[in-house]
C-alpha positions in Angstrom: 92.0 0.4 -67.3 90.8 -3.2 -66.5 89.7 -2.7 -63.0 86.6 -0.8 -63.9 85.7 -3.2 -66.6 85.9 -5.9 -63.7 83.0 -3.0 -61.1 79.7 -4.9 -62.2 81.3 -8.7 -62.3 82.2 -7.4 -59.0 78.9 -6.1 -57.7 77.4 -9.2 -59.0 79.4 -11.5 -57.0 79.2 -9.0 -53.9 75.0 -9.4 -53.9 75.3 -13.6 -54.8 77.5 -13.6 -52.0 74.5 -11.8 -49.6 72.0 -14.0 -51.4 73.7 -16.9 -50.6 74.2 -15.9 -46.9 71.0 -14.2 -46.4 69.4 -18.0 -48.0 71.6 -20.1 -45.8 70.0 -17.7 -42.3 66.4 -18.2 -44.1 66.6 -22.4 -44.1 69.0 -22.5 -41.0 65.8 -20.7 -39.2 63.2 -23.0 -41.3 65.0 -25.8 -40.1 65.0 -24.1 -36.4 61.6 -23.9 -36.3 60.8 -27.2 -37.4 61.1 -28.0 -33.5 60.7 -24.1 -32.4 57.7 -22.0 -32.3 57.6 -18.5 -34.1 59.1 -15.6 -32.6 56.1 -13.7 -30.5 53.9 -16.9 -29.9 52.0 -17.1 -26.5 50.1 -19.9 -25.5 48.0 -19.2 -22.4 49.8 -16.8 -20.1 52.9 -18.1 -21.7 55.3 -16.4 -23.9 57.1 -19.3 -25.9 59.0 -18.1 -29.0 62.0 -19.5 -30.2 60.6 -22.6 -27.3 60.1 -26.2 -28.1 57.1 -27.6 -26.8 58.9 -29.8 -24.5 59.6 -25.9 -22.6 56.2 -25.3 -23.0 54.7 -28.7 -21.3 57.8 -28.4 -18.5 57.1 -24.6 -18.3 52.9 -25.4 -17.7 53.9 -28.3 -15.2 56.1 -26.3 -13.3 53.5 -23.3 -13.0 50.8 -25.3 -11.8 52.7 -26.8 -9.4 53.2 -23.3 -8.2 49.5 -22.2 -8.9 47.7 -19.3 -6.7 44.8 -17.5 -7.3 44.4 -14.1 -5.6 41.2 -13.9 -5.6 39.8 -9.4 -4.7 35.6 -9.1 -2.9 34.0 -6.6 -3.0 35.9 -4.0 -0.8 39.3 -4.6 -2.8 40.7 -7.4 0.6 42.6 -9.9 -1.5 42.2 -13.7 -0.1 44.2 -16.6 -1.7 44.0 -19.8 -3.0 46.5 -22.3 -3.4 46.7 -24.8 -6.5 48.0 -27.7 -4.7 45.3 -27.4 -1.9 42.6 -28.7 -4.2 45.0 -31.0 -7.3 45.1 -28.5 -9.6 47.7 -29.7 -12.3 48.9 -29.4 -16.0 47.9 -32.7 -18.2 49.2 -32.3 -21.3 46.8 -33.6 -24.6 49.4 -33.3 -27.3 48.1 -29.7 -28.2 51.8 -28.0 -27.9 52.9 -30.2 -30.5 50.0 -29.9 -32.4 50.6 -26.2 -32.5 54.5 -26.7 -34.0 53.5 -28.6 -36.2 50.8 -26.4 -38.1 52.8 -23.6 -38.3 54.8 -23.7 -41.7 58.3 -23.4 -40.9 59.3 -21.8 -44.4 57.2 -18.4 -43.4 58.8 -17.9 -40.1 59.7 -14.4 -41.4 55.8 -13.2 -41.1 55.9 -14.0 -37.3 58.4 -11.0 -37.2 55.5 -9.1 -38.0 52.7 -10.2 -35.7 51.9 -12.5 -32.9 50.5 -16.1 -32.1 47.9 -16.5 -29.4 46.6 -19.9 -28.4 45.1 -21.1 -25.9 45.6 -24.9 -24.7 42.1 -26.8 -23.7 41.5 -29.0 -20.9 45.0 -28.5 -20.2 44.5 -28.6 -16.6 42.4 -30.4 -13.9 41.9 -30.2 -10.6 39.3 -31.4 -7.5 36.1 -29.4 -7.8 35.3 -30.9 -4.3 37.9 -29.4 -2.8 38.2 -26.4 -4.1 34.8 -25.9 -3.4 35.9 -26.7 0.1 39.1 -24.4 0.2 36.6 -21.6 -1.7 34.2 -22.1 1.6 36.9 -21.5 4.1 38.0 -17.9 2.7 37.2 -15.3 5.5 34.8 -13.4 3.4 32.8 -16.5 3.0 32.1 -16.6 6.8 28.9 -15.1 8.7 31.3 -13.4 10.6 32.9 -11.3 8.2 29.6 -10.8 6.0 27.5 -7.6 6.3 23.9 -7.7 5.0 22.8 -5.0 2.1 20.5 -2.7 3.8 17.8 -0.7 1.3 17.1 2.2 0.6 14.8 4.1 2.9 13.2 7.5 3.6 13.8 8.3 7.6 11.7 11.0 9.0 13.5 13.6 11.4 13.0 16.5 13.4 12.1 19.4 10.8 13.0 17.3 7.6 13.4 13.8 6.4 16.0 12.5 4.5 16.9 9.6 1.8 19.4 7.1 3.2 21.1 5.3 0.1 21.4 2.0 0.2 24.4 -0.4 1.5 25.5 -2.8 -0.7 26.7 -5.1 1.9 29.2 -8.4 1.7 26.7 -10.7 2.2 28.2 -13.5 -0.8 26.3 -15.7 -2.6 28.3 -19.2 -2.3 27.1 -20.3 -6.0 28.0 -17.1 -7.8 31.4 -17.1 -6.2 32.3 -20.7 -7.1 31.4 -20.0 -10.9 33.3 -16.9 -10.8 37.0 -18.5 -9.8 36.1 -22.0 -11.3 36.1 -19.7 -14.2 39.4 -17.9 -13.2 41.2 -21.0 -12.5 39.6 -22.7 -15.7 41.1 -19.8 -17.6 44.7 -20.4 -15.1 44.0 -16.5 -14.7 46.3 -15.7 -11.3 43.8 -13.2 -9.5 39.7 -12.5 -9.9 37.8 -9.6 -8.5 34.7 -10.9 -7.6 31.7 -8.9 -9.7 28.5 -7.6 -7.9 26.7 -10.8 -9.0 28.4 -12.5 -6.2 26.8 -10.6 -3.7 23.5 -10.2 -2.3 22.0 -6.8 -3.3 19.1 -4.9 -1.1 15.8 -4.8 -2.7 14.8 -0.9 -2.7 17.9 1.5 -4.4 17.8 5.6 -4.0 17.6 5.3 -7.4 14.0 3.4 -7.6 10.6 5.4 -8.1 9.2 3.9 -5.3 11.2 5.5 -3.4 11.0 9.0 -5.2 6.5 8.2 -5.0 7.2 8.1 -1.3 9.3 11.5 -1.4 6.4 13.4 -3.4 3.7 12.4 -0.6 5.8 13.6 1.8 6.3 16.8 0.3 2.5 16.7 -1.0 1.8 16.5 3.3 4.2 19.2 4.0 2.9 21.9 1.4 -0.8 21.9 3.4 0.4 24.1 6.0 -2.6 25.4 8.0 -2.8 28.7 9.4 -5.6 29.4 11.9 -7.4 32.3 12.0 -7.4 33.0 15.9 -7.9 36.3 17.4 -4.5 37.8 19.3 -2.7 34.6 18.4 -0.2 33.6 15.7 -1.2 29.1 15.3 0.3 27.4 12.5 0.1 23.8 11.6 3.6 24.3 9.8 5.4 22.2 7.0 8.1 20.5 10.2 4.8 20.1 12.5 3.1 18.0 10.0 6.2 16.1 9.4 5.6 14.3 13.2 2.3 13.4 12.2 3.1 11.3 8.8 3.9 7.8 9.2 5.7 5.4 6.1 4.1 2.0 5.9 6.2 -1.3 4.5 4.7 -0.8 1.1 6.5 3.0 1.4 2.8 4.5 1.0 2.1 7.9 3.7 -0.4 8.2 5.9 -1.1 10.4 8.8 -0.8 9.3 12.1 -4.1 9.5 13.8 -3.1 9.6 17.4 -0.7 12.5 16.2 -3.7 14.7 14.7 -5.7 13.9 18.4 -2.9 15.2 20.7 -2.7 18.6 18.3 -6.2 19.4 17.9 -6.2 18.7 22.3 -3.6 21.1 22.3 -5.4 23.4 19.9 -8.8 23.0 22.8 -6.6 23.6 25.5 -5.0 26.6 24.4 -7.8 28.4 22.5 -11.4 27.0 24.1 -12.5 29.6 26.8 -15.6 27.4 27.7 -15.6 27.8 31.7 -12.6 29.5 31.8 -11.5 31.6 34.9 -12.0 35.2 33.3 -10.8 38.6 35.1 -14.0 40.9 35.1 -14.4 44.6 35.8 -17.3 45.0 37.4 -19.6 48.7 37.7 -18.8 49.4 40.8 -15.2 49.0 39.4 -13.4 46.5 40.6 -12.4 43.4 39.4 -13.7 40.2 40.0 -12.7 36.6 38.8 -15.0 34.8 36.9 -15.3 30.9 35.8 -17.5 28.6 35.2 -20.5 28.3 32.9 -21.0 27.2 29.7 -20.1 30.5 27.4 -17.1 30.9 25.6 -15.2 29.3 22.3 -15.0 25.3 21.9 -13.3 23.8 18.9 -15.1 20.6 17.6 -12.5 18.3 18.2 -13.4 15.6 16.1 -14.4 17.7 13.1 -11.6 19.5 13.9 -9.3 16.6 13.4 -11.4 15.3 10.4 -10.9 19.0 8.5 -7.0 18.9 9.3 -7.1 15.4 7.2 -9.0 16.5 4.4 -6.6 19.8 4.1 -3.5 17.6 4.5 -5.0 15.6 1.3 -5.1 18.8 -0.5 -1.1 20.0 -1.2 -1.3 23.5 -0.8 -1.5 26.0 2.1 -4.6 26.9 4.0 -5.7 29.7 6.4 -8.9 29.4 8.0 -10.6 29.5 11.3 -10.6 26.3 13.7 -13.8 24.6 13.2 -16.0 25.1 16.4 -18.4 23.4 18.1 -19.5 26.6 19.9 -18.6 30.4 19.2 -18.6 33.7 21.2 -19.3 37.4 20.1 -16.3 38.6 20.8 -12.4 36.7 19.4 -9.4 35.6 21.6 -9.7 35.4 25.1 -11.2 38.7 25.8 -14.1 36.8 24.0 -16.9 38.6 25.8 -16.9 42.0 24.3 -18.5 44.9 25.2 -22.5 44.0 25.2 -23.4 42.2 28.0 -25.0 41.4 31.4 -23.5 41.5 34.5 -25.4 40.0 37.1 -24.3 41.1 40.6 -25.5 38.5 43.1 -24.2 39.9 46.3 -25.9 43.5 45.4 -28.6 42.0 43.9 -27.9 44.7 40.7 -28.4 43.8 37.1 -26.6 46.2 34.4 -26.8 45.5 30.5 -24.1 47.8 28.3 -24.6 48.2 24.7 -21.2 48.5 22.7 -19.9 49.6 26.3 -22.8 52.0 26.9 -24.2 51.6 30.1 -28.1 51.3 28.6 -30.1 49.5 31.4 -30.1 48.2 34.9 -32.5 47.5 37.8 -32.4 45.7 40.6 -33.9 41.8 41.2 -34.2 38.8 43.3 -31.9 35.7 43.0 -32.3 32.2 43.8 -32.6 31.8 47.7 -28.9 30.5 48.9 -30.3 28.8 52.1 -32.4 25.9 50.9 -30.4 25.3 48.0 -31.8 27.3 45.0 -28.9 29.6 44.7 -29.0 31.5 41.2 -25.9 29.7 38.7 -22.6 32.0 38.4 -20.8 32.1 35.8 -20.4 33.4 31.8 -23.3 32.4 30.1 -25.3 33.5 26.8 -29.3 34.5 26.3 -30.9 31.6 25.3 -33.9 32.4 23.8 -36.6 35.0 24.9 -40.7 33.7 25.1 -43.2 36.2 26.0 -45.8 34.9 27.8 -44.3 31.8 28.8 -45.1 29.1 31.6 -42.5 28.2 34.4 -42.6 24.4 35.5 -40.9 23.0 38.2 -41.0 20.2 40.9 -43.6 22.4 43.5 -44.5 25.1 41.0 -46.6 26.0 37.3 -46.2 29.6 37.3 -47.0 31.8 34.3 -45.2 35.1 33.7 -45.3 37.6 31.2 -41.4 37.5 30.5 -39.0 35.2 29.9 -35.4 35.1 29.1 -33.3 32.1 30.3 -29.4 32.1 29.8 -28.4 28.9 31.9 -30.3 25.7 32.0 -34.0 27.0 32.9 -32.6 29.6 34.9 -33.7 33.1 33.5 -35.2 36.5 34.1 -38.6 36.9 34.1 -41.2 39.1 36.0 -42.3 38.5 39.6 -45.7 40.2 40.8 -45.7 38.1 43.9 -42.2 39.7 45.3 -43.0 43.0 47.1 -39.3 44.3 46.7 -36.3 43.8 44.7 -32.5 44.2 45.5 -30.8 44.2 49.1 -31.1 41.4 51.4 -34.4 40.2 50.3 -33.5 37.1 48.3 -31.9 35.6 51.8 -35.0 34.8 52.9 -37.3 35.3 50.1 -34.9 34.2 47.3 -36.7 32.6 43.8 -36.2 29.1 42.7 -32.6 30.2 40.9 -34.3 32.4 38.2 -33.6 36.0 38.4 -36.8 37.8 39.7 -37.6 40.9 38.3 -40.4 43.9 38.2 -42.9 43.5 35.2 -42.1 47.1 34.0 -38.6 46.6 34.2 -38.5 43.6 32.6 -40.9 44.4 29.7 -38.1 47.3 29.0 -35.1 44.5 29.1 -37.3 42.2 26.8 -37.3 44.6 24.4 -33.9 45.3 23.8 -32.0 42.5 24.5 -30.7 40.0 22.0 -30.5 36.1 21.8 -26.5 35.6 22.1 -25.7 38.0 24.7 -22.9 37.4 27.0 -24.3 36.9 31.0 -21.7 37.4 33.4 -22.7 36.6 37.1 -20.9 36.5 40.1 -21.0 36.5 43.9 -18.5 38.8 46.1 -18.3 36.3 48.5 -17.8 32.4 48.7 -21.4 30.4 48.5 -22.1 26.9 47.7 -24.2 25.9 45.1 -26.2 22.3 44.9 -28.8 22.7 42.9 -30.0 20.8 39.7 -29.3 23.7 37.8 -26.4 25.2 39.3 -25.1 21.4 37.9 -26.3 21.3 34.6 -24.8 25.0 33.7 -21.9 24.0 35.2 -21.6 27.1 37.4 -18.5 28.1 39.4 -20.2 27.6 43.0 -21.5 24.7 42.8 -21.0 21.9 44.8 -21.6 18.0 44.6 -23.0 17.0 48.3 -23.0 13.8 47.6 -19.3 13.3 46.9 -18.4 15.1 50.5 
């Protein structure tokens, strides 16, 4: 059988056949791209395999005759820019050509495999005046448009305070922006989004420890809540009340507000001081009186007052303490007189002292004579001091006495050998200077028990006018300022 003798020659001319086609497609695409660049070459944004350069130089003309840049800010608004508003054109230097002809025709297969990238330089020019000029004329480089960055900053509310972040804002900066599309259309890129360094940016961020140091001192200030110690009432200095008082300087640094720390201590005086206040007061014979004036009762030191809430402030942690006074009674809250007392009854001429509510003493006595001026002080007041024997001086007087025991301005009880009765109507016409005449056996017995401190309460049933010195000085309820009528 010839015909398989005659396979292989067969075969062999079969593959010379596919060698000789396959070599005649290798040169025929040599030859091609002798004057054709590789398959998957791109030069700038331009895809150009299997193109001459003459495609590639028309191709580059053409699109920069048709050049815009869309150009995103901040907020993602796209603006544009248009080539031929400020010359922007394709100059070709040779390079395309340049590019052809290094690439080796013969190993055209390898471009099968991977791609070309070039990039063409100073391939383009254009008028930096003007685009500088066309740049400036873009609506989100006007004042109009812009919004200034704001910082971040601590504001102080009602009960709290709060950190508000930063705004970034759109103010531009022009230099920034020109570098950033000369770039872009340096590059032919067709759009830019323009990066924060384009923008002005606020000085203090949430994010900054100046900012978190100015947080702290505020919650250093609202820890040192004060409670106060007051009799019958529930005063707090409290974490949202000590909020009103602090105040943030430019340099973010706390302080307290001084004017803030007066007007609360005032209200702490005017709520809680019971110096001269009207006071309802049962009397022995059972009724009840109203009492005001003197100088008895609880005053808080204002101005230490104020100094103490600073220095507990400073401290960062919660204190409970009493106000600090300038003056104190025996008894706490408004019912401050207690149960030990005097009660001086001017209309009945009637003393009565009570020892932890006991009745334990009385006696009758002579007040100061209303008619000529001297009327005895009413009002609350406190023993002073007690001096036994002691010397009485006064404008028309030097008397000694045996007793003494003054409770407002030099006003006091002491004994009074020269008056031939006590109690009734006597003191109308036979009243003392203002002190509180007594017998000597009766106040010998009062000496001896009472004590320095004691509330004096001392009243009149009836309206009277007071002008004395000493009704002045202890500031008592009656009295009257002639002078000013």
């Amino acid at each position: 059988m010839r015909i398989k003798k005659d396979i292989p020659h067969i075969i062999a001319y079969v593959l010379l056949g596919i060698a000789a086609v396959l070599l005649v497609v290798y040169f025929a695409f040599a030859a091609y791209f002798h004057s054709h660049y590789y398959f998957h070459t791109r030069i700038g944004t331009l895809n150009c395999g299997g193109k001459t350069a003459e495609y590639v130089e028309k191709s580059n003309t053409q699109n920069a005759d048709d050049y815009l840049l869309t150009v995103y800010d901040r907020e993602n608004n796209k603006f544009h820019l248009t080539g031929s508003d400020f010359g922007f054109q394709y100059n070709s230097t040779g390079e395309e050509e340049k590019i052809l002809k290094n690439q080796n025709p013969f190993l055209w297969p390898s471009s099968l495999f991977h791609h070309s990238d070039y990039t063409l330089s100073a391939s383009t020019s254009y008028d930096a005046d003007a685009l500088k000029e066309q740049i400036s004329k873009l609506e989100f480089m006007s004042a109009d448009y812009m919004t200034a960055p704001t910082d971040a900053r601590i504001e102080i509310e009602d009960d709290n305070y709060e950190i508000i972040p930063e705004t970034m804002g759109t103010t531009t900066i022009p230099d920034e922006v020109l570098k950033e599309i000369e770039a872009a259309v340096d590059s032919q890129e067709t759009s830019v989004t323009l990066s924060d360094a384009c923008y002005e940016s606020p000085s203090i961020l949430s994010t900054d420890s100046s900012l978190q140091a100015t947080a702290d001192q505020l919650d250093s200030y609202m820890a040192s809540t004060i409670t106060y110690d007051i009799e019958g009432a529930d005063e707090k200095l409290a974490s949202s009340d000590i909020l009103k008082m602090l105040q943030i300087d430019d340099n973010g640094n706390v302080t307290v507000n001084d004017d803030a720390i007066t007007s609360y201590v005032q209200h702490l005086a005017s709520t809680y001081n019971t110096y001269g206040d009207k006071r309802e007061f049962t009397t022995s014979k059972g009724d009840v009186v109203e009492v005001s004036g003197g100088d008895y009762g609880w005053v808080i030191a204002k101005t230490k007052e104020a100094e103490q809430i600073k220095s507990d402030l400073a401290g960062g942690t919660p204190v409970e303490r009493e106000p600090v006074y300038e003056q104190t009674a025996v008894a706490p809250g408004p019912n401050d007189i207690g149960n030990t007392y005097v009660e001086l009854d001017y209309s009945n001429q009637h003393m009565y002292y009570y020892k932890d509510g006991n009745l334990t003493f009385d006696s009758d006595f002579v007040s100061g004579k209303l008619s000529n001026g001297n009327g005895s002080p009413d009002g609350v007041y406190k023993i002073v001091y007690k001096q036994s024997p002691s010397v009485l001086v006064g404008e028309t007087y030097h008397t000694e006495v045996q007793y003494f025991v003054p409770f407002a301005y030099n006003v006091g009880f002491h004994d009074a050998t020269w008056q031939p009765k006590f109690g009734g109507d006597w003191y109308l016409t036979h009243g003392s200077h203002g002190c509180i005449n007594m017998a000597l056996d009766k106040v010998q017995e009062f000496y001896g028990m009472i004590e320095v401190g004691t509330p004096v309460v001392a009243y009149y049933r009836t309206p009277v006018e007071l002008t004395s010195e000493s009704a002045q000085i202890s500031n008592a309820a009656s009295y009257v300022d002639k002078n000013a009528q």
